[in-house]
PyMOL commands that place a pseudoatom at each C-alpha (Angstrom):
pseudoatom trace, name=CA, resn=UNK, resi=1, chain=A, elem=C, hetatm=0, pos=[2.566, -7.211, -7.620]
pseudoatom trace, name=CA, resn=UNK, resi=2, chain=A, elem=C, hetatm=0, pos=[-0.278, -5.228, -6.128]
pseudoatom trace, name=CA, resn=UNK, resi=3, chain=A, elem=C, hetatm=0, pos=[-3.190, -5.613, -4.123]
pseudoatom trace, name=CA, resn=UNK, resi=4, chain=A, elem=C, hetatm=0, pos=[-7.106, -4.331, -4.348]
pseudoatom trace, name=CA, resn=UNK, resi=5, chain=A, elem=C, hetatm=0, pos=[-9.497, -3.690, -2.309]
pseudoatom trace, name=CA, resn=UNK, resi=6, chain=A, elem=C, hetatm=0, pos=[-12.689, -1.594, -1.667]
pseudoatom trace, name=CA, resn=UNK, resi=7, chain=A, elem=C, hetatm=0, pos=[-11.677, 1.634, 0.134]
pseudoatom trace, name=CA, resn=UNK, resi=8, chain=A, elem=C, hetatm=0, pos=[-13.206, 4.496, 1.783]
pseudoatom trace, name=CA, resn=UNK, resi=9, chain=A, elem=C, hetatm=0, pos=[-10.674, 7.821, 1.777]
pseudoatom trace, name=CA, resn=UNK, resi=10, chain=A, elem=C, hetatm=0, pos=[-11.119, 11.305, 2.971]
pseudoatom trace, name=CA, resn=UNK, resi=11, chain=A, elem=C, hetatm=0, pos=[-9.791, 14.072, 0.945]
pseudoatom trace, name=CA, resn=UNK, resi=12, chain=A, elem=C, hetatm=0, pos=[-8.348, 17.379, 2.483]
pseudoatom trace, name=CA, resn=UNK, resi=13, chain=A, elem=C, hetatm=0, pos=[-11.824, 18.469, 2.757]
pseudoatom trace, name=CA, resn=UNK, resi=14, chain=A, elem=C, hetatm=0, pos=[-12.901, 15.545, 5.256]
pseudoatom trace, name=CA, resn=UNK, resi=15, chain=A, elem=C, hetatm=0, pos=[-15.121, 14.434, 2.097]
pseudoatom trace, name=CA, resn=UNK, resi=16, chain=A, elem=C, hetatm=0, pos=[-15.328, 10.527, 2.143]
pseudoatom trace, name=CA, resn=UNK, resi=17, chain=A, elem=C, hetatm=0, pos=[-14.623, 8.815, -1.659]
pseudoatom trace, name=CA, resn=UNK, resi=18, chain=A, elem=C, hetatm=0, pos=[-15.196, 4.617, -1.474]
pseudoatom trace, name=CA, resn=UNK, resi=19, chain=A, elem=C, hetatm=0, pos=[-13.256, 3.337, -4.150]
pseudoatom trace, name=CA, resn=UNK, resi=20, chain=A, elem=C, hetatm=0, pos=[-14.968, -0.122, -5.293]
pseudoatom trace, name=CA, resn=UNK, resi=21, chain=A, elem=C, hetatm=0, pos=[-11.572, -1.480, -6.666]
pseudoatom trace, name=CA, resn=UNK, resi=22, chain=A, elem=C, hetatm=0, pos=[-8.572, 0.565, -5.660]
pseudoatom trace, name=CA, resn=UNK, resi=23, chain=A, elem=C, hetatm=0, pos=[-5.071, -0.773, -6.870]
pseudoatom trace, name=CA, resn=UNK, resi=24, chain=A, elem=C, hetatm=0, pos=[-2.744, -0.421, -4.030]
pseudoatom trace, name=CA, resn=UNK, resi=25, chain=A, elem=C, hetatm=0, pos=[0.927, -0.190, -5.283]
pseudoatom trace, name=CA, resn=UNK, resi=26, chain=A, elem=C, hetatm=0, pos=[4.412, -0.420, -3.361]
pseudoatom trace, name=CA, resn=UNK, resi=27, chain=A, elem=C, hetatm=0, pos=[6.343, 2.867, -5.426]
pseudoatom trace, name=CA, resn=UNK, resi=28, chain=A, elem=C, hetatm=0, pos=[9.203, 3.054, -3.776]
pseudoatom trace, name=CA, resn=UNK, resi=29, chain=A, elem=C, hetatm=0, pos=[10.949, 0.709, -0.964]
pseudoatom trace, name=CA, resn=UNK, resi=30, chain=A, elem=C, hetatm=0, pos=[14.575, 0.872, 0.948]
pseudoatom trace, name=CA, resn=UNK, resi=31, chain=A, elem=C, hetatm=0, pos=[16.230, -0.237, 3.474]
pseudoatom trace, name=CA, resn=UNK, resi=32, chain=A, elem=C, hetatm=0, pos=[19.431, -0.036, 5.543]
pseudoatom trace, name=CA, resn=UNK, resi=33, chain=A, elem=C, hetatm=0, pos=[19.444, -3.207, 7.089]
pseudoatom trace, name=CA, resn=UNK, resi=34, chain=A, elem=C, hetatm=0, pos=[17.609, -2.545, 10.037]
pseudoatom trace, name=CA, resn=UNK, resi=35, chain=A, elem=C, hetatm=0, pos=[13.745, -0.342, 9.185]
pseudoatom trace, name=CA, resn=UNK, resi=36, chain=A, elem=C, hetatm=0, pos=[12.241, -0.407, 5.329]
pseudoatom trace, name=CA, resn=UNK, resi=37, chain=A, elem=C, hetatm=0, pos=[10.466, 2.362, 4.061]
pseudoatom trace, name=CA, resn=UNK, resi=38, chain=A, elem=C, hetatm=0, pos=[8.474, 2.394, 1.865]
pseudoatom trace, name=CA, resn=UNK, resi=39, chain=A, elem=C, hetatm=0, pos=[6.331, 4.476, -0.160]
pseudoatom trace, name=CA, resn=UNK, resi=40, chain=A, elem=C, hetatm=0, pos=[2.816, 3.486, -1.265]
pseudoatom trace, name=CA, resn=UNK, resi=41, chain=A, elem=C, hetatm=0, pos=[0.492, 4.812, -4.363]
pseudoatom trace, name=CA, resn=UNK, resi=42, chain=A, elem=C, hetatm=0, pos=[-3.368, 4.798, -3.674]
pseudoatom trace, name=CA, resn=UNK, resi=43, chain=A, elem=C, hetatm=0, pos=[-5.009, 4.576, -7.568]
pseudoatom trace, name=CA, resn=UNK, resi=44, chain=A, elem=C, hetatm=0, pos=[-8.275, 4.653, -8.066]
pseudoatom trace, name=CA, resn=UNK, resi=45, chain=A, elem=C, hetatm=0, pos=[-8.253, 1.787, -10.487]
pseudoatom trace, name=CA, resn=UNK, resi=46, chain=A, elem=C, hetatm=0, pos=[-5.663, 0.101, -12.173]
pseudoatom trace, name=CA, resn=UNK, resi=47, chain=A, elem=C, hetatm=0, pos=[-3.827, 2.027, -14.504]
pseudoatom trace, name=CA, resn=UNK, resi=48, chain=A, elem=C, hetatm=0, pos=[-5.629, 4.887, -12.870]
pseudoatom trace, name=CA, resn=UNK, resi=49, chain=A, elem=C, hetatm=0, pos=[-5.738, 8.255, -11.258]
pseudoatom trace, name=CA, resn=UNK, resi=50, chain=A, elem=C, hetatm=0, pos=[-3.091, 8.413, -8.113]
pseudoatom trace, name=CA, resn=UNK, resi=51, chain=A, elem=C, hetatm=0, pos=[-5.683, 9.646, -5.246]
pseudoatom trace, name=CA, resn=UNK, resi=52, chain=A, elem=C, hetatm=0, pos=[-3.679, 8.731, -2.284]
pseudoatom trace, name=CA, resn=UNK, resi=53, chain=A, elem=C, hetatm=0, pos=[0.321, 8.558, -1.550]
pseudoatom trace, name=CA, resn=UNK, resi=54, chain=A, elem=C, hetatm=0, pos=[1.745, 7.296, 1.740]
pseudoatom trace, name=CA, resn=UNK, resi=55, chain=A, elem=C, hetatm=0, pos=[4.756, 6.457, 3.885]
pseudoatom trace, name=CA, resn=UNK, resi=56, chain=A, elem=C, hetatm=0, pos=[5.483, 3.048, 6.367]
pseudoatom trace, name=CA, resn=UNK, resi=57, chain=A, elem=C, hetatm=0, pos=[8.246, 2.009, 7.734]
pseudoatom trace, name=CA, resn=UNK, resi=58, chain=A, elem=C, hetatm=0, pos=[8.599, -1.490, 9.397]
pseudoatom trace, name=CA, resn=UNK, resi=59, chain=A, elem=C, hetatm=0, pos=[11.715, -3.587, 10.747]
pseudoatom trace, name=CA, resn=UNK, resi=60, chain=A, elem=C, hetatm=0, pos=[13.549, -5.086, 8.173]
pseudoatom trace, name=CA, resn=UNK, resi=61, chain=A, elem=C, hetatm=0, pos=[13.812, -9.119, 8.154]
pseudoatom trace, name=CA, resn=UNK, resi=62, chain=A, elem=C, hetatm=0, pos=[17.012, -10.216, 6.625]
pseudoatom trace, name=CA, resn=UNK, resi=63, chain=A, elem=C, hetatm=0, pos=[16.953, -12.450, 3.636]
pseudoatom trace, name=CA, resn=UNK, resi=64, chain=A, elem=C, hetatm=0, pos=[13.637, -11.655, 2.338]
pseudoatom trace, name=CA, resn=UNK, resi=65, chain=A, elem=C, hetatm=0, pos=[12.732, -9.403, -0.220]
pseudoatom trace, name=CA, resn=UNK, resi=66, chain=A, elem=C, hetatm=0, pos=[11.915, -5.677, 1.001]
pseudoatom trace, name=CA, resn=UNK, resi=67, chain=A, elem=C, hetatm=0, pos=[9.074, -5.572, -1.517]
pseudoatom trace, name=CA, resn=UNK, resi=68, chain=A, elem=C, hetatm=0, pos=[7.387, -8.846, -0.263]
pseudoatom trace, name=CA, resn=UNK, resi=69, chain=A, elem=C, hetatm=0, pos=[8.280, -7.808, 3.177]
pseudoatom trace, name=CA, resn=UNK, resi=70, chain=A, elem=C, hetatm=0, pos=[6.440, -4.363, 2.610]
pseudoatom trace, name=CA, resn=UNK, resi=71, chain=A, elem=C, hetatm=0, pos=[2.767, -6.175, 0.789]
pseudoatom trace, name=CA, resn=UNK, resi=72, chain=A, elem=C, hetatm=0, pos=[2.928, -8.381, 3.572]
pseudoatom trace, name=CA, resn=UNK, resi=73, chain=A, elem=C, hetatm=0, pos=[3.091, -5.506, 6.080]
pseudoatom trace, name=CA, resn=UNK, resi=74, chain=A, elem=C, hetatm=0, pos=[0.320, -3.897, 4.467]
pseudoatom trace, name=CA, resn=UNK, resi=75, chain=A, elem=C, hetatm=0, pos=[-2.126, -7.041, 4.845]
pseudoatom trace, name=CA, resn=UNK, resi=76, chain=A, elem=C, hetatm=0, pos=[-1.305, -7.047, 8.421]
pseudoatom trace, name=CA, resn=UNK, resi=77, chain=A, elem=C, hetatm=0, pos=[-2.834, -3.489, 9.052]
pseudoatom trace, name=CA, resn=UNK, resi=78, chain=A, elem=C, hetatm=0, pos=[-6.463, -3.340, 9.539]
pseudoatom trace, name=CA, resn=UNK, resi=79, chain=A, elem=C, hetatm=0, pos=[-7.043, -0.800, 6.361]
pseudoatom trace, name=CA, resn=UNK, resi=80, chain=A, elem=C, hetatm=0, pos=[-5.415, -3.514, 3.767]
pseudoatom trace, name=CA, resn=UNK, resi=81, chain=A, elem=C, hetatm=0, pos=[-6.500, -6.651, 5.710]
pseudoatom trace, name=CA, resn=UNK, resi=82, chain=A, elem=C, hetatm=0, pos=[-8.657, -9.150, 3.368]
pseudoatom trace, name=CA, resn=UNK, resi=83, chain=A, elem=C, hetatm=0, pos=[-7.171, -7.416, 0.482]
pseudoatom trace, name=CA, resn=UNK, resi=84, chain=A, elem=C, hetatm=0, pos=[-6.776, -8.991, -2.696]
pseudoatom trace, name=CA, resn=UNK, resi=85, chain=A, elem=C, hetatm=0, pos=[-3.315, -9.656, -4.156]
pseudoatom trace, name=CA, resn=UNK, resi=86, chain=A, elem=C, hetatm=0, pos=[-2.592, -9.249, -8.331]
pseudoatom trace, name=CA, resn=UNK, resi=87, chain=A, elem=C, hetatm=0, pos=[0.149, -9.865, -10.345]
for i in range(1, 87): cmd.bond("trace and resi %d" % i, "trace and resi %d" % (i + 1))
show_as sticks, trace
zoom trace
């Protein structure tokens, strides 16, 4: 699972990049019952170039998957909202 979207990011230089179809992947997710983290990869395609890594942590909700729990978190923050889900 994944999701794409069109995305506008600013390298260390403040230089703006919009990347038409950027494949936005959970990596990494955890939890201890109470807050998930989880760590997401910014590509600029799929199968492409990593040009973006970041952290977000969330409360956990029992008895749902952390990695559903984590794409659905994404689509509820303004930057991922209207975002296209893939398999």
């Amino acid at each position: 699972m994944a999701l794409t979207k069109s995305l506008t990011l600013n390298n260390n230089f403040g230089t703006a990049t919009t990347f038409p179809n950027a494949y936005i992947q959970v990596s990494q997710a955890s939890t201890d019952g109470t807050t998930v983290w989880s760590q997401i990869s910014i590509k600029n395609q799929v199968a492409g170039n990593n040009v973006q890594s970041l952290n977000v942590t969330f409360p956990y909700t029992a008895n749902i998957d952390i990695l559903a729990q984590t794409y659905s978190h994404l689509l509820s923050l303004p930057d991922y909202s209207g975002a296209t889900t893939v398999a």
